[in-house]
C-alpha positions as CSV (number, residue, x, y, z in Angstrom):
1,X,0.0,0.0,0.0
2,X,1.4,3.6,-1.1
3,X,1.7,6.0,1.2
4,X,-0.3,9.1,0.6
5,X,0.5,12.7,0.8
6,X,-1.0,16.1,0.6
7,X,0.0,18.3,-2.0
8,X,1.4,21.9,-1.5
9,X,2.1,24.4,-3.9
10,X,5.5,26.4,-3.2
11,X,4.1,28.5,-0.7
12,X,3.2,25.8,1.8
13,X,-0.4,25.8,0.6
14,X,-2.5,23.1,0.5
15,X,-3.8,22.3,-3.3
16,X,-7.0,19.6,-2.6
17,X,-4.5,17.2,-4.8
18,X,-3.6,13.7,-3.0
19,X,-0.7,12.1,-4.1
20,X,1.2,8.8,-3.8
21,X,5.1,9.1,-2.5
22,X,6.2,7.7,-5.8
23,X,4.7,10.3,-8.1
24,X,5.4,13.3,-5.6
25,X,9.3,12.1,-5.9
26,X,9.2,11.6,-9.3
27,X,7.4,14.9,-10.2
28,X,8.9,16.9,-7.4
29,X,5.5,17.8,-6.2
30,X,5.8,19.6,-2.7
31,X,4.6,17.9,0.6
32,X,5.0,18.1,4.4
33,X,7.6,16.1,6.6
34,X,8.6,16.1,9.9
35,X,12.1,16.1,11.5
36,X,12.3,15.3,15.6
37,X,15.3,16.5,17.2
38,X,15.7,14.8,21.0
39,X,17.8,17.0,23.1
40,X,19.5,16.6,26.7
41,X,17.9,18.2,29.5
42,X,20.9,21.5,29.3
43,X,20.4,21.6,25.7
44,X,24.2,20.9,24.9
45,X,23.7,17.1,23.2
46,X,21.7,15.9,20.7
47,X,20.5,12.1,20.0
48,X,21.6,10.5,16.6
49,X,21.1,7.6,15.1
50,X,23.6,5.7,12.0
51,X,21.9,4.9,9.1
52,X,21.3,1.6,7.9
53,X,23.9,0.3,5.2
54,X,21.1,-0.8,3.9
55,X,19.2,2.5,2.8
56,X,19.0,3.6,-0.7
57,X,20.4,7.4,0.2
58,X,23.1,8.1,2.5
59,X,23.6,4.4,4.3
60,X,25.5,4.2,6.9
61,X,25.8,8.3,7.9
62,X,24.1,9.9,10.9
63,X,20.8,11.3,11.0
64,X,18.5,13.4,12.9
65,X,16.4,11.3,15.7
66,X,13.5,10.6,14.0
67,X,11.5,12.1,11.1
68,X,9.3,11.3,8.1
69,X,6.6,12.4,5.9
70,X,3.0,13.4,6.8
71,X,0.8,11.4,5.6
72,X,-2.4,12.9,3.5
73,X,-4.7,14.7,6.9
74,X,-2.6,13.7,9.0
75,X,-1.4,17.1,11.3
76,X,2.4,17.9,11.6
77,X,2.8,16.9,15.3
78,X,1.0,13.6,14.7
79,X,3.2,12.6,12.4
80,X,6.3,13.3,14.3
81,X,4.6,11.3,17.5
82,X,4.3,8.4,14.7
83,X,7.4,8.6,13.1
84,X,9.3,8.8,16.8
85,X,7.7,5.2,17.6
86,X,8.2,3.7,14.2
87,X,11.7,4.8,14.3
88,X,12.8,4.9,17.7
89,X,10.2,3.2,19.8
90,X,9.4,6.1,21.7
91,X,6.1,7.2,22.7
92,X,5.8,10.8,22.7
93,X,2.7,12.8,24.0
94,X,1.9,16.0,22.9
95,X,1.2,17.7,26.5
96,X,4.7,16.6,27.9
97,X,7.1,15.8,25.3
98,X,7.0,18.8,23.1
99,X,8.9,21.9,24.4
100,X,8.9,23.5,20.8
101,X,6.7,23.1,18.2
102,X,7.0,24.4,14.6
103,X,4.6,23.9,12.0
């Protein structure tokens, strides 16, 4: 099953167009993601992970903690709560987890 995605135009604005990850890449259509960025309590590290040698782009380098697209009505925070426990097994919560939020 394809994974679905809202459709921008380049302005960030949504166009009532649904598409499937495969024709957004291959048409460079624009559409939302998330990044989530785990920090220590001070501020001063941040939590990486290695790729796997096993992705398409960029195995084996280090990456941001979690991150991924948003899916087609799915809301920005959603998606990174999903994308946290798909990635890193982590269950976030919107009323304690989240010191910033940008959308």
């Amino acid at each position: 099953m394809s994974e679905l995605f809202d459709v921008l135009n380049e302005w960030g604005e949504y166009t009532n167009q649904v598409e499937s990850r495969e024709v957004c890449h291959k048409n460079g259509l624009w559409h939302r993601a998330v990044v989530v960025f785990i920090l220590s309590t001070d501020n001063k590290k941040v939590l990486l992970q290695q790729r796997s040698s096993s992705k398409k782009l960029w195995p084996n380098l280090w990456d941001i903690t979690a991150g991924g697209h948003v899916l087609t009505g799915e809301l920005g925070y959603q998606s990174a709560i999903r994308e946290t426990k798909e990635e890193i097994g982590v269950d976030l919560s919107l009323d304690t987890d989240f010191v910033s939020l940008y959308v």
